[in-house]
N, C-alpha and C positions, 0 to 999 in steps of 0.2 A: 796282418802284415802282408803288403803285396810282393806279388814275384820280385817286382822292382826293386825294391828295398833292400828285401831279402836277401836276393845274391850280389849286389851290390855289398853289402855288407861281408858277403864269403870267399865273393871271388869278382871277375871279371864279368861285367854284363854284356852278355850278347842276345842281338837280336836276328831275325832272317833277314833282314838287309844286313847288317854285319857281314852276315856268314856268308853271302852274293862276293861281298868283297876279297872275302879268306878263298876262297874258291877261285878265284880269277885266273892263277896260273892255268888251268882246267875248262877257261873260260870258253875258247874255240871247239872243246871238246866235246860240253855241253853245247854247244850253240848245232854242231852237228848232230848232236843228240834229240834235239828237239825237232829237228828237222826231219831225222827219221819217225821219232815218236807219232809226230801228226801226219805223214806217209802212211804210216801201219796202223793206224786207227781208221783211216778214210772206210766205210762199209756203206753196200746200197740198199742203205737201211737211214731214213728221215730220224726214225726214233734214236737208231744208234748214233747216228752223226749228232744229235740235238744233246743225247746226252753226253757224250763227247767231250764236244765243244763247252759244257758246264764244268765240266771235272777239268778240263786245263784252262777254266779262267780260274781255277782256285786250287792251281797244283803246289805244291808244297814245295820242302827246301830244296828237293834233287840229291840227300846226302848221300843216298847208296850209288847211284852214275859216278857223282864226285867223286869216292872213295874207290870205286872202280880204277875210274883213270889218274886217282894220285896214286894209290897203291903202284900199279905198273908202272907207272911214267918214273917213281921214287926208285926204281931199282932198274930201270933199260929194258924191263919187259911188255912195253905196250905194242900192240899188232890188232891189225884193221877191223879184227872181229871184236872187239872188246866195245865200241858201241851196240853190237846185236845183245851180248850178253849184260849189257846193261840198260837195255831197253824191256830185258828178258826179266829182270831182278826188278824192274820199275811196277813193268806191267801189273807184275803176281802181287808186290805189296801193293798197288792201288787195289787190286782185285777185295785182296782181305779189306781192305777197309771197308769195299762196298758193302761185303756180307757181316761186318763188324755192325754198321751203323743199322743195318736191319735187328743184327740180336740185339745189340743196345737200346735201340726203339729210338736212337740220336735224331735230331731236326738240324744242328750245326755242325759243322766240321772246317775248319780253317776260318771260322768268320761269314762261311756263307752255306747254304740249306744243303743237305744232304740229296744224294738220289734219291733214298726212300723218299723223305717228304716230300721233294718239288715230283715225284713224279708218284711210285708206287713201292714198295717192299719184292714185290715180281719182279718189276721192271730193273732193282738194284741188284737183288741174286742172278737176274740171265745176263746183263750186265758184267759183273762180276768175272762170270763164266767166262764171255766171252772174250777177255781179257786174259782170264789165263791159257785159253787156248791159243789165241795171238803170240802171246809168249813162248809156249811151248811152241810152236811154229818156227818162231826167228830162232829158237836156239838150235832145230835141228837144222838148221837151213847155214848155223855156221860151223856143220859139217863134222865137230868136236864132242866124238860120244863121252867122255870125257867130264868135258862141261856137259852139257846135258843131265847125266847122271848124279854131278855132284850139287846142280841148279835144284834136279827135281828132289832129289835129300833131302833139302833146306825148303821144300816144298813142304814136303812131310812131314817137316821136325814142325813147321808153322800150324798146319791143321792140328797135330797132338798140341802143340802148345796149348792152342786156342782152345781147345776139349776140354784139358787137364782145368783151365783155369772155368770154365764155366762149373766142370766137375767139384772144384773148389769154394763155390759161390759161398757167402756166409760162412763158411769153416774158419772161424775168429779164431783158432786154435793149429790154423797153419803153419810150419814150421817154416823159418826162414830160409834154408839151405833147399824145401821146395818149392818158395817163392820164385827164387834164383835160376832153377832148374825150369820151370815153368817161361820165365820171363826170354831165359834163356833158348827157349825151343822159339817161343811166338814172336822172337825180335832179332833175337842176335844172330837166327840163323841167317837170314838175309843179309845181313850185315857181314859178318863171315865170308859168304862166298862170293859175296860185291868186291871183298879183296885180294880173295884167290883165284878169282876172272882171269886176270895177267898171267900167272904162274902157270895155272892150267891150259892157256893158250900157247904159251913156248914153252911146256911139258920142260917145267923146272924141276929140279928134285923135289921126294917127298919132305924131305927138312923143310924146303922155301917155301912148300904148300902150305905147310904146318905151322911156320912160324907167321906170312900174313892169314891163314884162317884163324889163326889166335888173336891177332891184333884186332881181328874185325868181332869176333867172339867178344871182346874184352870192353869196346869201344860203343859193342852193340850194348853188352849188360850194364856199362853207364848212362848207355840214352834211357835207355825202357825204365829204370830206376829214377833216374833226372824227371822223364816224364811223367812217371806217377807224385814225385814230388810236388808237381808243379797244379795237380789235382787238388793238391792243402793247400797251397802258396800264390796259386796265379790264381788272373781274375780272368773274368770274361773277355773284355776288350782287348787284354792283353794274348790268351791263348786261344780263341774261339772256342773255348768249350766253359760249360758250366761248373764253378768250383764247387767239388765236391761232388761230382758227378759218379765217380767211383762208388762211394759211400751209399750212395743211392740204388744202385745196381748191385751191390754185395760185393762188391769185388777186393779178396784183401789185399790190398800191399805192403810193401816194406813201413812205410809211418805206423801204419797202426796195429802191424804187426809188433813194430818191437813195442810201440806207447803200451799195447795192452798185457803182454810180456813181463812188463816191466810195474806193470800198475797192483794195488790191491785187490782182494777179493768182490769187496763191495763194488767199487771202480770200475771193474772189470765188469758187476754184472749191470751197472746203470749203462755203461758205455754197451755192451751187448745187447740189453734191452732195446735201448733205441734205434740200433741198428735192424733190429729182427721186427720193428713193428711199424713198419712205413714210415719212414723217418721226414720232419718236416725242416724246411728250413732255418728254424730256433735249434733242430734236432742237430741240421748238418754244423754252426756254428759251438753248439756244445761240443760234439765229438772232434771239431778242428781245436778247438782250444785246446783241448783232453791231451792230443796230439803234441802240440806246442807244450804244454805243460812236463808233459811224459818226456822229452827229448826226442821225440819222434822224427823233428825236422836233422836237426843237426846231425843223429846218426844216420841217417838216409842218406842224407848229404854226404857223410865222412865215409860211407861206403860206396857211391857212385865214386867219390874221387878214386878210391885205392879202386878202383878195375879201372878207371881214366891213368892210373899211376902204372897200371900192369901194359895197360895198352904202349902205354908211353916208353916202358925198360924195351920194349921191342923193337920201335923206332932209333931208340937212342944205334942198334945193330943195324942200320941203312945208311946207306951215304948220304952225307951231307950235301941235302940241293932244296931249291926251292918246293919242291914236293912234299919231300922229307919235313920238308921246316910247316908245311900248311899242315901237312897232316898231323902233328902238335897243335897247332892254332885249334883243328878243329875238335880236338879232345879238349882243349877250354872251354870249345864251345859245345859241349855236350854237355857239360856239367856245369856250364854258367849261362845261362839261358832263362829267357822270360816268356818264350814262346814254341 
């Protein structure tokens, strides 16, 4: 069954043109956004500029900038620095993914070749680097030890993420509450502090801190969960990555966490077996069915929606404005999604 189908069938389908449109109020905000972004990437450097210019003809949906300046704009607290610090939150997650696709051993990413592949596995870890250091740069430059400290946090929670879960590789016997916790460090924290940008900029109280770092918490744990769903679900052409890609690389998540949970002894060890023995692609469509069969999908699903439901009870606590109202739209659209 394809993504398509699929959430069509659960909910709302969205795509990243969709979400260009849910975004629009934001539209000018971004537009200054990108302005600065290709400013602060300019280096006199052919290889850096070349690689660059490859990574924003195939930059992605912009959710964390978005949710930067709907978060603030939804409640009166946007101020001039909140493009630095969202250019700050862009930077470092492009960063991880350059060093992702080297551990991966990836060749695609949004539909087009990775660093490593078009160029080198070097070339995408100093790369990488250098991006977070650009980062770290714009955010001392707006001045806000503040932001800074709370940016490099979510910095930190992202590197232990990314540990924990390699540390996890193959452990088919992961507990879900440290899926979450995992998922949670390596995604939501970025997402988190994308919303608490604002508050932290006009030094709101700790409650306003706490209540948008929760909504971006909440909204992150439905993407990472959505996304790994979409590993069973989506295809190629639809999410530029290989379905089943996961499964390939050991990686456990929420689907085949609770299917094998939930399955027989025997079940358990054929489905384990083929995981643990270089698994082919007769291998990956056995263990997606297994998946399918086990309820795998559907409780994934019905657990990205309740953190999409949690993110939402916090919203419902903002004034009512056009901000307010996208930033709903785009918790649909974390959790209905093809791509």
């Amino acid at each position: 069954m394809t993504a398509a189908y699929y959430f069509v069938g659960l909910g709302m389908l969205m795509t990243k043109h969709e979400l260009q449109e849910i975004i629009r109020p934001v539209a000018a905000d971004l537009e200054a956004f990108d302005k600065k972004l290709n400013s602060f990437l300019k280096a006199d450097s052919a290889l850096i500029n070349a690689v660059v210019k490859h990574i924003l003809a195939s930059r992605g949906k912009r959710l964390r900038p978005a949710l930067v300046f709907l978060s603030s704009r939804s409640d009166g607290l946007f101020s001039s620095k909140l493009i630095e610090a969202a250019l700050a939150v862009e930077l470092i997650h492009t960063a991880t993914l350059l060093h992702d696709d080297v551990i991966d051993e990836s060749e695609i990413r949004r539909g087009k070749e990775t660093v490593n592949y078009q160029w080198n596995n070097l070339v995408s870890v100093l790369m990488g680097d250098f991006l977070f250091a650009r980062a770290f740069r714009i955010m001392v430059g707006t001045g806000s030890t503040e932001l800074v400290g709370s940016i490099s946090a979510a910095t930190e929670r992202v590197s232990i993420g990314e540990l924990r879960q390699v540390e996890e590789v193959a452990n088919y016997d992961l507990p879900e509450d440290e899926y979450i916790k995992i998922i949670s460090d390596k995604t939501a924290s970025l997402f988190a502090v994308s919303c608490e940008a604002g508050p932290i900029l006009k030094k709101s109280s700790a409650k306003v801190r706490r209540s948008f770092r929760e909504f971006g918490e909440n909204i992150g744990i439905a993407f990472q969960i959505a996304d790994d769903l979409l590993d069973c679900v989506g295809t190629s052409e639809k999410t530029g990555k290989i379905p089943g890609n996961d499964l390939t690389q050991g990686k456990v998540t929420l689907p085949l966490i609770y299917s094998i949970s939930k399955s027989s002894q025997k079940t358990r060890r054929e489905i384990t077996n083929l995981l643990n023995n270089g698994i082919n692609e007769k291998g990956i469509s056995r263990v997606l069915k297994f998946i399918t069969e086990q309820g795998g999908i559907d409780y994934t699903y019905s657990i990205a929606r309740s953190y999409s439901e949690r993110a939402g009870n916090i919203i419902d606590s903002l004034k009512d404005n056009i901000y307010s109202r996208t930033l709903r739209d785009i918790l649909n659209f974390t959790v209905a999604r093809d791509n």
